[in-house]
N, C-alpha and C positions, 0 to 999 in steps of 0.2 A: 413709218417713223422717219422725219429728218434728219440731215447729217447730225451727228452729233459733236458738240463743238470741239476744238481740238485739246481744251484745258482740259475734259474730263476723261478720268484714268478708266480708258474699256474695259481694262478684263472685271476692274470692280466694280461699275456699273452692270457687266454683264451676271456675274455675280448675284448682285440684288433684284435684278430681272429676275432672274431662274429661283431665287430664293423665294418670288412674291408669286410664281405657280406652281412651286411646291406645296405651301400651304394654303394652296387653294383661292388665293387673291391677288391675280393676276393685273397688271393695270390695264386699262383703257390707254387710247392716244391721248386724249386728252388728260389722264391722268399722267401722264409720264412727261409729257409737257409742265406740268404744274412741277413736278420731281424736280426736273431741271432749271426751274425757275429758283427753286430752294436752294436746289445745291450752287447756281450761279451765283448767289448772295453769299454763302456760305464762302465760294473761291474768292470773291471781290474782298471779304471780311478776311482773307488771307488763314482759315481755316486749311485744312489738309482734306481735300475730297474724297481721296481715296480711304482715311479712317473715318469718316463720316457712312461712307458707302459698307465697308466690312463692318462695323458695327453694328448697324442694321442688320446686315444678312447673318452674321454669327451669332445674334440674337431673336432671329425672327421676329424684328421690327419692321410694319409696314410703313410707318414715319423716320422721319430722317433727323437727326438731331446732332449737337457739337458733339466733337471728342466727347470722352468721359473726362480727362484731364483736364480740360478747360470747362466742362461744366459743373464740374465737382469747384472750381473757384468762383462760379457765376453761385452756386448756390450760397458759398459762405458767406457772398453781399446779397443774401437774402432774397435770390430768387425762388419761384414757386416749384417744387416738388413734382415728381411727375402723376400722373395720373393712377391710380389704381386699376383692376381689370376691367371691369364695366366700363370705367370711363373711358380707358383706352379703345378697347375696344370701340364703344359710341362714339370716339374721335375717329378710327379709320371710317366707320360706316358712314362719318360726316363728311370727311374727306373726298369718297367715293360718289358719294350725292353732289357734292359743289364741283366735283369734276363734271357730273352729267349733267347740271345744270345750264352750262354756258348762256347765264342769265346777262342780264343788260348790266352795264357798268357803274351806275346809281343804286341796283340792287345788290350788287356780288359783295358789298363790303358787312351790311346786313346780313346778308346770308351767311358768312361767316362769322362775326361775332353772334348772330344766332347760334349755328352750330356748336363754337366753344362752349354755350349758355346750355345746352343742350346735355353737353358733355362733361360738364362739371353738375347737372343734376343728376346725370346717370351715375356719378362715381358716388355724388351723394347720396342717393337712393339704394345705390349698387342693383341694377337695375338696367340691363346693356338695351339700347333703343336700335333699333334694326332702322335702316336704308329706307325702307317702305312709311318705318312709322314718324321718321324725323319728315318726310315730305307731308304726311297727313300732319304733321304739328306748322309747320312750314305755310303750309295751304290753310287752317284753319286761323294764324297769327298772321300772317304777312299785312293784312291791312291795318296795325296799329304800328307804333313808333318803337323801335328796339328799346328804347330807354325805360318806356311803358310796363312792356311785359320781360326786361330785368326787375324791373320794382316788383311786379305781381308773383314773378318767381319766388323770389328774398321774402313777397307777406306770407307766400305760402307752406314757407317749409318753417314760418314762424307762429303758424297757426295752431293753436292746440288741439283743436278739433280734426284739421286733415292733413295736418304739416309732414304725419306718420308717413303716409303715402306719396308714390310718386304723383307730382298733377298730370292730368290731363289738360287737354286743349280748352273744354268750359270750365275747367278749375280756376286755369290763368285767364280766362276771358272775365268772368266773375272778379277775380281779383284786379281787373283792369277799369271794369265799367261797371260792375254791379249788376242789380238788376234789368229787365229789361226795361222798367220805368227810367232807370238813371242810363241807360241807355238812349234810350227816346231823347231825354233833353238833352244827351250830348249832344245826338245829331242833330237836335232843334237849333240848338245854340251856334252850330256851325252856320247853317240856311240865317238864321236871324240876322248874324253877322256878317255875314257875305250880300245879305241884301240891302242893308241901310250902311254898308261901309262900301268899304273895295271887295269886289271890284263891281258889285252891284248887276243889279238885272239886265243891266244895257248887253254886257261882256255876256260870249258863250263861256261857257265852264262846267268842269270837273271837277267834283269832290273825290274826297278820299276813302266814299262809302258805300257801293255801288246799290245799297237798299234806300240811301238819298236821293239819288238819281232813280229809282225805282216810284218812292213814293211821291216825289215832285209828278212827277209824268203823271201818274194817277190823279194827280189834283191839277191837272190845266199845263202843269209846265212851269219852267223856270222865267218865261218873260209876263207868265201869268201870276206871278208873287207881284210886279210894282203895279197891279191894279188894284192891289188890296189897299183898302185904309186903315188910318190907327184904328179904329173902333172895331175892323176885321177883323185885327190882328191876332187878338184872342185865342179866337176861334179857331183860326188858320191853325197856328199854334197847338190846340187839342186836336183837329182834324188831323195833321202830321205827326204829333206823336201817338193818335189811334193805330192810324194806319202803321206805322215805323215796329210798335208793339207784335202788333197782328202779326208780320211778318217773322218778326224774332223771335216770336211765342213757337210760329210752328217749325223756325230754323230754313224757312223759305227761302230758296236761291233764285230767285222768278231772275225769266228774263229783266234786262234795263237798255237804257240807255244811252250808246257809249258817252255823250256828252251833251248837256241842258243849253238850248239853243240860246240867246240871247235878243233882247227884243231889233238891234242892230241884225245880225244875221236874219231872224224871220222877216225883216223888212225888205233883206235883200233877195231870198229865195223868193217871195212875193214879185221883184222885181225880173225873176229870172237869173240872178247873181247866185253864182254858187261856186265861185271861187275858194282857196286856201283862206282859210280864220284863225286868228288867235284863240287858243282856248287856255283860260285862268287857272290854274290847279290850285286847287283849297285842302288844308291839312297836309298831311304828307308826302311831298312831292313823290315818292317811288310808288305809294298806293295808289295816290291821284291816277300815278302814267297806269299799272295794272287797270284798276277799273275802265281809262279809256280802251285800254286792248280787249279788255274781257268784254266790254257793251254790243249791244246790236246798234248798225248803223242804217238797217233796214224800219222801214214804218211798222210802227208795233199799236198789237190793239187797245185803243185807250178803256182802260175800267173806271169805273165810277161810283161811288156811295150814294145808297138811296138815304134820300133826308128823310127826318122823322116823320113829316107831315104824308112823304110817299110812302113811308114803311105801314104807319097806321093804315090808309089806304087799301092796300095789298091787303093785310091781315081780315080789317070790316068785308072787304068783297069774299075774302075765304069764308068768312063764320058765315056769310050769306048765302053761299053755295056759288058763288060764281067765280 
């Protein structure tokens, strides 16, 4: 741990140390760093650190919060109430995870009103979500927009059929996209729009879906859509939400790739150029950057759909015996 700065009062921070491996929830560095970012707000706001800090401890609170005296007047202009046990509780455990986190700067803001989202389902469920299970909710959500799956939270606990129970992660995914048909044509509607608008086939680019990037590559590539014509387009269109399907249906994580070359880039790898490129981010600027970190940047093997003309084929040679 680093110095400790000289506004905050030691024996009382020592205090809430020792208080948080008593009961067994000791901070991390990085937790204790966040501590101090709280309570530097709290000094700057000309709060009293030192009753911020024994209130805590003489309560066995692992969060930090104003006087009672001054929040006892925050509440009578109608601020929110504190959390009940589950909740609280699912707010340390959230705490603790965006400590270990030490996620990129465009994400960390997300992750936290996640977490809050998190936290006020658990008090309403009563329902305390463990460290482990808020990253599997985390890792299963992260590629939609927080705004998204608040909405899908709010349809769900208004639902009469499952609103009783707490959601799961396909409960709120469901409630975000629907099926996996109305799934398909989200992602369709993104490719459609990215290629007769901006930033078009020319640009390399990253979507925000890494089974986009997955089933593009499957069908030729991303500078292989501006060879298509209107009267393709159909097609195109069925073919990518077959495939988009196929893959959701069996919750396939297949390899991808980290980013859809652009017909400018494969002109220039042709020419030996393989310089630093701009690449487009489509949908969600945070997810777009994940799926570029998660993709392979190594050559992957291209698969292919047999057309009906070749599947019929196959089948007549089998009833033949050959």
């Amino acid at each position: 741990m680093e110095k400790l700065p000289d506004w905050l009062p030691v024996e009382a921070w020592n205090g809430y140390v020792e208080m948080r491996k008593r009961i067994k929830k000791p901070m991390t560095g990085r937790a204790e760093q966040l501590r101090l970012v709280d309570l530097q707000k709290f000094h700057d706001s000309g709060y009293d650190v030192a009753a911020i800090l024994d209130q805590s401890t003489a309560n066995n609170w692992t969060d930090l919060y104003e006087p009672k005296d001054r929040r006892t007047q925050a509440d009578r202009r109608g601020s929110i109430p504190q959390l009940g046990k589950c909740g609280q509780a699912t707010a340390d455990n959230a705490r603790d995870w965006l400590a270990e986190q030490g996620g990129m700067a465009d994400t960390l803001e997300d992750q936290r009103k996640f977490a809050a989202l998190l936290s006020g389902l658990a008090d309403y469920y009563k329902q305390e979500i463990s460290k482990a299970v808020l990253r599997l909710y985390w890792e299963g959500l992260r590629q939609y927009d927080y705004a998204a799956i608040e909405k899908a939270c709010w349809a769900h606990t208004q639902n009469p059929d499952t609103g009783m129970f707490m959601p799961k992660t396909a409960d709120i995914i469901k409630m975000i996209a629907g099926r996996t048909d109305d799934q398909a044509k989200i992602a369709w509607a993104k490719v459609d729009r990215a290629v007769r608008s901006f930033p078009g086939v020319y640009q390399t680019v990253a979507f925000d879906d890494p089974l986009i990037h997955r089933v593009l590559f499957d069908m030729g590539g991303w500078a292989q859509m501006g060879g298509k014509s209107e009267d393709e387009w159909p097609h195109v269109a069925r073919e990518f939400e077959t495939r988009y399907r196929g893959y959701r249906m069996r919750s396939d994580r297949p390899e991808y790739p980290a980013k859809l070359l652009g017909i400018a880039a494969k002109e220039n790898y042709a020419e030996g150029q393989r310089g630093p490129e701009d690449v487009f981010l489509i949908g969600s600027r945070p997810a777009a950057i994940d799926v570029l970190k998660g993709g392979s940047e190594r050559p992957m093997q291209q698969v292919t759909m047999a057309s009906p003309a070749e599947l019929a084929t196959v089948l007549i040679g089998d009833a033949n015996g050959t």
